[in-house]
N, C-alpha and C positions, 0 to 999 in steps of 0.2 A: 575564590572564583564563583563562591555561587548566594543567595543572600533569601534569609526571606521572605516570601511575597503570599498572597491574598488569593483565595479562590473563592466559588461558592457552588461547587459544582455536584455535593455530595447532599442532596435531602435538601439543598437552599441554607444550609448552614456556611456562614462564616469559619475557614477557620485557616492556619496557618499551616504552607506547606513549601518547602525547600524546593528554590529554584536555581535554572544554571544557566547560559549563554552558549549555546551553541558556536562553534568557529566554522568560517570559512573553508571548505572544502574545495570545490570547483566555481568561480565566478562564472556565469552563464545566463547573461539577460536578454539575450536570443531564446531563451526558452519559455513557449508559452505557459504552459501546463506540466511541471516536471510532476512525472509518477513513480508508483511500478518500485518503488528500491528493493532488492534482493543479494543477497550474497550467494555469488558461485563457489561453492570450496572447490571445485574442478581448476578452478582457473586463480583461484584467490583476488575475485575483480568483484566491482559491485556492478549490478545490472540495474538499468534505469528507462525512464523514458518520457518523451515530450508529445502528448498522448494529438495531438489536433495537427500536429508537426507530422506524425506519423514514425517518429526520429529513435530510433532504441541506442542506447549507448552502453560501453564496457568501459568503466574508469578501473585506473590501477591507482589504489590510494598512497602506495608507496612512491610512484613517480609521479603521480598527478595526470598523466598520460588517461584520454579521455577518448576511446574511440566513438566516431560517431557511424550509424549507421541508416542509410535514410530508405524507410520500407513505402513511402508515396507510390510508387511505381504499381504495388500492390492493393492498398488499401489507402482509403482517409485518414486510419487514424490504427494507433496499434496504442493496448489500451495496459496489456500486462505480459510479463515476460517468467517466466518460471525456467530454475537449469533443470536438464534430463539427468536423470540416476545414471551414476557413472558405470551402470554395466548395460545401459542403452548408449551414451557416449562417453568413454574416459577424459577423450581428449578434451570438452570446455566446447568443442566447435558449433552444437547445436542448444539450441533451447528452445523452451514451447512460448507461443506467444501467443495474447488474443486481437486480433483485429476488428477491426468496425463490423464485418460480418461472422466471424467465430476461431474458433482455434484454427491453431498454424503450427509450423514448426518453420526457423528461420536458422542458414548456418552463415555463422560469422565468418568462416573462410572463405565458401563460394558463393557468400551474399546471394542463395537462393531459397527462396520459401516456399513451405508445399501444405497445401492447406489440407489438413484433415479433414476427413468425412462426417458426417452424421450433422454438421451444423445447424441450426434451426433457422425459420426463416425469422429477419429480424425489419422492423416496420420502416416506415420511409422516415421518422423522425426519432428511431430506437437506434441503438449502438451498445458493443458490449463495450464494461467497463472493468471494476479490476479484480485480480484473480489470484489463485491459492492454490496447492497443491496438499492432499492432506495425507497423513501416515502413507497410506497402503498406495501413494501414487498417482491418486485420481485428480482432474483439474478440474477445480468448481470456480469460476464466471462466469457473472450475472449483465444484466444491460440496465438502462435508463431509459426512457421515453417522454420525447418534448409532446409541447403540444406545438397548435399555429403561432403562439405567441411567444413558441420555444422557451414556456417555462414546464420546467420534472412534473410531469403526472406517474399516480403509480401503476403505471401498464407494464413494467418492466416486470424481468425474472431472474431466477436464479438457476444455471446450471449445471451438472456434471458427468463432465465425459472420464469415462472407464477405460481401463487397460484395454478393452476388451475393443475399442473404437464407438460403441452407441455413447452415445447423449441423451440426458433425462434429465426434465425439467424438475427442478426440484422443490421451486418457490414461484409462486404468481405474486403481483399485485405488489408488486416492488416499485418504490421509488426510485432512488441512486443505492446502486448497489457497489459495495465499496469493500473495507476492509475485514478479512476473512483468515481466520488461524482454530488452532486446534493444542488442545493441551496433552502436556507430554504422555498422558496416560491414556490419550486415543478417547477417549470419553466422553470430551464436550467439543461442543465447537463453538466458537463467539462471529458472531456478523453485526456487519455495520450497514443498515440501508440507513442512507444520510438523513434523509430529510423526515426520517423519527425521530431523531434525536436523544438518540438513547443505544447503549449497544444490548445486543440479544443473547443468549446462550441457549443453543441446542443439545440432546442428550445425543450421542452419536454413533452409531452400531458400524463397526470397525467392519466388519466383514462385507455388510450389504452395503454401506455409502447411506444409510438411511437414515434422516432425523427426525426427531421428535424433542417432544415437551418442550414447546418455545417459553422461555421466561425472560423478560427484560432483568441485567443484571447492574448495568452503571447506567445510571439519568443525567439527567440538567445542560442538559448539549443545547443549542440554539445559540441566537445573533447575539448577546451579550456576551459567550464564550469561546464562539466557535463550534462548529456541527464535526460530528465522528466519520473523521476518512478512511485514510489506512491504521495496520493495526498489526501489533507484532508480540511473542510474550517473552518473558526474559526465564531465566532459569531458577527461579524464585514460582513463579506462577502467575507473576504480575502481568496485568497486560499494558503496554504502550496504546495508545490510540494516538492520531493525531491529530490534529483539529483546526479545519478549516474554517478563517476568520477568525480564529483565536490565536495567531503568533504562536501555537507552541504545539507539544506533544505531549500529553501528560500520562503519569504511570499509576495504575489503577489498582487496587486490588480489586478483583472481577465476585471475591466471597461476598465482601460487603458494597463495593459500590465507592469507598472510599479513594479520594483524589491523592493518592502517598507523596509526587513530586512530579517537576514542569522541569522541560526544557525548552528553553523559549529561545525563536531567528532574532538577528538584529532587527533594531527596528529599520534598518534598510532594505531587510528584506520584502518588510511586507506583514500580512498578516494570515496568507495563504500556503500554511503547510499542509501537506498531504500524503506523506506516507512516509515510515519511519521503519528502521532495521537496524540491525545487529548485523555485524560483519569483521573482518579482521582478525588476529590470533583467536582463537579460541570464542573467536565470536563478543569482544570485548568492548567493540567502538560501537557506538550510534547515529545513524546516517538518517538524516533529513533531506526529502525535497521540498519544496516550494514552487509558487503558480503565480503569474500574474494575470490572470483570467479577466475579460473586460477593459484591459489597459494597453496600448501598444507598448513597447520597449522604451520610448521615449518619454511616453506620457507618463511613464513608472517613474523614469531618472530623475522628471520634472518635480514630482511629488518627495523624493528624496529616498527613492524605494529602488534605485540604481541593482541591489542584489536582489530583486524579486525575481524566479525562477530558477537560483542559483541551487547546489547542495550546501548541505551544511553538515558537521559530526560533530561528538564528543568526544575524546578519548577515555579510554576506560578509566584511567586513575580520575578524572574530573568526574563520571557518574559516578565513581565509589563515593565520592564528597557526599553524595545526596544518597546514599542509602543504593543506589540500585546497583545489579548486576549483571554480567553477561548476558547472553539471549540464548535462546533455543536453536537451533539450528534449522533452517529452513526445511520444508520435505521436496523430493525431485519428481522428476514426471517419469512415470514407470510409461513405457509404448506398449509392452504386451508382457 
């Protein structure tokens, strides 16, 4: 199942690095911009979503059953969805969400949403985009800002609202702010503002939400490979990234920088993945979305990219092929 294939993403070395072929999950070319994947262990469903659609979804990967939920009424655009700590909800019914203008909470049963306080004001061409939840609870999501010519300047920021309901900016001068994790020992945290091309690691003070000592830790991202979206780590310590315009998601070691192995969409999907998770027993499968961003639905099928905006996963026995392993478990949103 897996064979392989060529990168150069580590220092501009050449070298060889075992890849796989993602499978079909949910066909879905109604979707402009699939994001957002997360696993709810409340519910055992993966949460997703189609960020310009405004559209959040709950797929059950055991039946295929894919609910959709359409939050337009509310906002433009609903950019990331994180579940609550099951001793703010047991049942699965609520989770936090970011909207074009800032956190929310949305419940899947009475389909009504209630927007959190402290938001900040976000500009006429800014929008929040995607987001994280770390140990102790807190949801940190940043925005993006176009300019007139609605290309990413870095006027955007970074985030994070506390148990406690305030919000504090925690990073200026942000490009696309994107994908956002923390390692099992509370210690570090890795960010992806896209259009660096590079992912970052911060030292991270458990108690206060506080970072410091920014270091770039994996490079060589841009248009020949794809730029760093979403980002997830596995139980190993590895980190996933996914990489938009590059067909795939590749698994890093975040110590040195090096490319360990790829898991690449069909090439009908496209070349626009964007955020990648662990979900399933024990956290064992690997779930892909994908974007056709700048294409209508048509204009994709035409090109022969019919699955662009679709999900995609591995099963777990096919990542063991290539060395990797299960994932870490997501963190929840503590309310108070």
């Amino acid at each position: 199942h897996y064979s392989p294939s060529f990168s150069s993403l580590a220092g501009g070395m050449d070298f060889e690095v075992q890849a796989i072929e993602a499978e079909i999950c949910l066909k879905r070319p109604a979707t402009d911009l699939g994001e957002g994947s997360i696993w709810d262990v409340r519910t055992a469903r993966l949460l997703w979503l189609d960020i310009p659609n405004a559209k959040l979804f709950r797929l059950d990967p055991t039946t295929g059953e894919n609910e959709e939920h359409d939050l337009s009424a509310y906002s433009t655009h609903v950019s990331s969805v994180v579940p609550l700590d099951a001793n703010d909800d047991p049942s699965g019914d609520r989770v936090g969400v970011t909207l074009r203008e800032g956190f929310a909470l949305y419940n899947f049963r009475t389909k009504d949403l209630e927007n959190l306080g402290g938001n900040p004001q976000v500009a006429e061409r800014e929008r929040f985009n995607d987001g994280k939840v770390d140990p102790q609870g807190r949801y940190w999501a940043g925005t993006f800002t176009k300019n007139e010519a609605l290309e990413p300047v870095p006027n955007g920021s970074l985030y994070r609202r506390n148990p406690s309901g305030s919000v504090d900016m925690v990073l200026s001068g942000v490009g696309i702010s994107n994908g956002i994790t923390w390692t099992k020992d509370g210690r570090t945290m890795y960010y992806n503002d896209t259009i660096t091309a590079q992912v970052d690691a911060f030292a991270f003070d458990a108690e206060t939400g506080d970072i410091s000592n920014r270091r770039t830790c994996i490079k060589g991202f841009g248009e020949a490979n794809g730029w760093p979206d979403g980002c997830c780590l596995d139980a190993d310590g590895m980190l996933w990234v996914a990489r938009f315009n590059g067909g795939c998601a590749g698994r890093y070691d975040p110590a040195s920088g090096k490319l360990l192995a790829e898991v690449r969409v069909p090439e009908a999907a496209g070349k626009q993945v964007t955020s990648v998770a662990f979900g399933g027993d024990g956290f064992g499968d690997l779930f892909l979305t994908t974007a056709r961003e700048g294409k209508t639905a048509a204009q994709a099928a035409a090109e022969g990219q019919d699955l662009a905006g679709s999900l995609f996963f591995v099963p777990r026995a096919r990542l063991a092929g290539i060395g990797a392993v299960p994932g870490q478990p997501p963190n929840a949103l503590r309310l108070n």
